[in-house]
C-alpha positions, 0 to 999 in steps of 0.5 A: 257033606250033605246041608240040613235044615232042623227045627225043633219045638221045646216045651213053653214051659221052659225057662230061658236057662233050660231053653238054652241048656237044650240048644246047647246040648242039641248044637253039642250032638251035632259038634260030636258027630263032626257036623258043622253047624252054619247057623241058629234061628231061634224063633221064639214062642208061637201058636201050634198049628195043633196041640202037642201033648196039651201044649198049645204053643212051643218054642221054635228053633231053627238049625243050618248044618252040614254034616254026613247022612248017617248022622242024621239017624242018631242026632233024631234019636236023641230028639227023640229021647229029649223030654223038652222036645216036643216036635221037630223035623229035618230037612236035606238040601241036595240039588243046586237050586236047593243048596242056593235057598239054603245058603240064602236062609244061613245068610238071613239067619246070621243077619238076625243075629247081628241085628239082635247083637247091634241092638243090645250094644245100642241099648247097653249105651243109651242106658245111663245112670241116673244121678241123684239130686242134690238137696240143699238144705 
């Protein structure tokens, strides 16, 4: 199994339903192909470099996985035919020092989410009701 880099570009306009409906159904086309899938980088929105298709921003997602070269054909042409997608490229990770970058950014990768995690775990403690005052009459 050959390693992968993927980032895709999905329309601003999305909501984050569909933006996460579209990661899902990306990451399924990889899972049916026997791929395995290392790592999710979801950048969020930034600037284009151009515009594409009148859009001057986009959301950037970023996938780690390793899979057999021939299913690379198939997971771009459904890139391809994904309306929300406005851009993407991959990238294959062949010689050592490459596979080492590689494992380095699936390691960052999953750093950032456990710091996203840890941070919602802190806000949902710190988060207290706020108790009503007693008015005496």
């Amino acid at each position: 199994m050959n390693n992968y880099e993927t980032l895709f570009i999905l329309r601003p306009t999305l909501t984050d339903e569909e933006q996460t409906a579209n990661i899902t159904k990306i990451k399924d086309t990889l899972l049916n192909e026997n791929a395995q899938i290392l790592a999710t980088d979801e950048i969020g929105m930034r600037r284009l470099a151009y515009p594409i298709d009148k859009y001057e921003r986009g959301v950037y997602i970023i996938l780690y996985f390793q899979a057999v070269g021939s299913v690379i054909g198939e997971f771009e042409r459904k890139l391809k035919f994904n309306e929300d997608v406005i851009k993407f490229f991959t990238i294959k990770y062949t010689n050592k020092r490459e596979s080492e970058h590689f494992n380095k950014l699936v390691a960052n990768a999953n750093k950032s989410i456990e710091k996203v995690a840890q941070k919602e775990e802190v806000a949902e403690k710190t988060e207290t009701p706020i108790e009503e005052e007693k008015i005496e009459a």
